[in-house]
C-alpha angles and dihedrals in degrees: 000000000000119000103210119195106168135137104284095243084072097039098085080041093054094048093046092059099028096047140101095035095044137060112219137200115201118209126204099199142023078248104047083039077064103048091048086049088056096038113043133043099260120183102188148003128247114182148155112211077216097041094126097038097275127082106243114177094164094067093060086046098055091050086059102053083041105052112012089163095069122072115246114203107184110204105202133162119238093259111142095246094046089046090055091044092062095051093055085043092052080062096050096054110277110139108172116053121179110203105216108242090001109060108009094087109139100257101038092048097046092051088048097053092032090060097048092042099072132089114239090205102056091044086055092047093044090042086056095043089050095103088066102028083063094064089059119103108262095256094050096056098040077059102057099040077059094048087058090044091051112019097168089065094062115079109164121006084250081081091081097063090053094048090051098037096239128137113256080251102058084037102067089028084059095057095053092038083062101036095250094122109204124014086213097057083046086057092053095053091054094050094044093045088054092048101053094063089046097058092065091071111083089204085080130082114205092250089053088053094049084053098042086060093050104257117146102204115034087217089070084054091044089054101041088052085053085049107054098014093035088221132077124264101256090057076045096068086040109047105025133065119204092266094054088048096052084051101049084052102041088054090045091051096043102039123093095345092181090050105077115190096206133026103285092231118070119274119246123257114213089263085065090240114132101254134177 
């Protein structure tokens, strides 16, 4: 998801050469580009320092001390005071910059953003489970590469089924078949993964980040912390750098896979509706 604050004359541009391939959110303020940064699962910014009619450089800055895990693109004219904007910002830590009518043709733009866009972690982890990913029938792994791109989308592990257009049956048969074990402790994985890179960033609050993930109750995040760090998220953010996070649940996934700690299905909320 791509979270889009320009000037509204390049906003139609930007859709043209960013879509189909992106969803993009589009914010009206610095404010309301916040709140959609805390909110939604964006993957990446797209702003303009001068989006509502005033250059504002300290805006992008402060998105940068406040969340340094999420790619900025600032997508700026040639003008001599943006120009000198995005020099101060470079020092500050901006690293992709989109020159408006010299550098956001289609195919320039979208590599740029496709390449920022992406988790690392989750490329290494995937990278490390490919030996059994690769047993997997083509669907089903095109659905969980999507479920570590795009952990909010994701509720139960059931999901997956659905994603990949399998039967609950094949689904789980699939995964032993492969050596994966459980598809939930597979989606918790994904989330934690996800999350650990999200609670570097002191914009977010840990509900945001329970949220962010696509848990519907923080008290489901909170246990499953407790369950793979052996610690809650907001020690978490205090004690563990991203590394540390990607081992703890690399051991948790890989240990014991016929061992699962929890009943595989979600569990039911009050409401009798399958929640994670």
């Amino acid at each position: 998801m791509i979270a889009l604050f320009v000037p509204d004359r390049l906003v139609g541009h930007v859709q043209h050469v960013l879509a189909p391939e992106a969803e993009i959110m589009i914010a009206r303020s610095w404010h309301g580009l916040d709140e959609m940064i805390r909110a939604k699962a964006v993957e990446v910014v797209v702003a303009d320092p001068a989006a509502d009619g005033v250059l504002k450089a300290e805006e992008i800055s402060r998105l940068l001390q406040q969340y340094p895990s999420l790619p900025v693109v600032a997508y700026v004219g040639v003008a001599a005071p943006q120009m000198r904007a995005i020099l101060d910002l470079s020092n500050s830590g901006l690293q992709h910059v989109v020159l408006h009518r010299f550098e956001d043709s289609s195919t320039r733009f979208s590599a740029l953003i496709n390449r920022v866009r992406g988790d690392p972690l989750s490329r290494r982890l995937l990278a490390e489970l490919a030996p059994h990913l690769s047993q997997l029938p083509l669907e089903l792994a095109v659905a969980v590469d999507d479920m570590f791109k795009r952990p909010s989308r994701f509720e139960t592990a059931l999901d997956l089924g659905v994603a990949a257009g399998i039967p609950s049956v094949r689904l789980y048969r699939s995964f032993d078949v492969a050596g994966l074990g459980s598809p939930k402790k597979l989606l918790i994985a994904a989330k934690l993964l996800r999350a650990a890179a999200y609670l570097r960033n002191p914009g977010y609050a840990v509900a945001d980040v329970a949220t962010k993930v696509g848990y519907k109750y923080s008290r489901k995040f909170t246990q499953h912390c407790v369950m793979v760090f052996g610690m809650n998220p907001a020690r978490v953010r205090k004690r563990l750098n991203e590394e540390a996070s990607l081992i703890l649940i690399r051991q948790w996934l890989t240990a014991n896979l016929s061992d699962e700690g929890e009943d595989d299905r979600a569990i039911p909320s009050r409401e009798g509706h399958q929640r994670y």
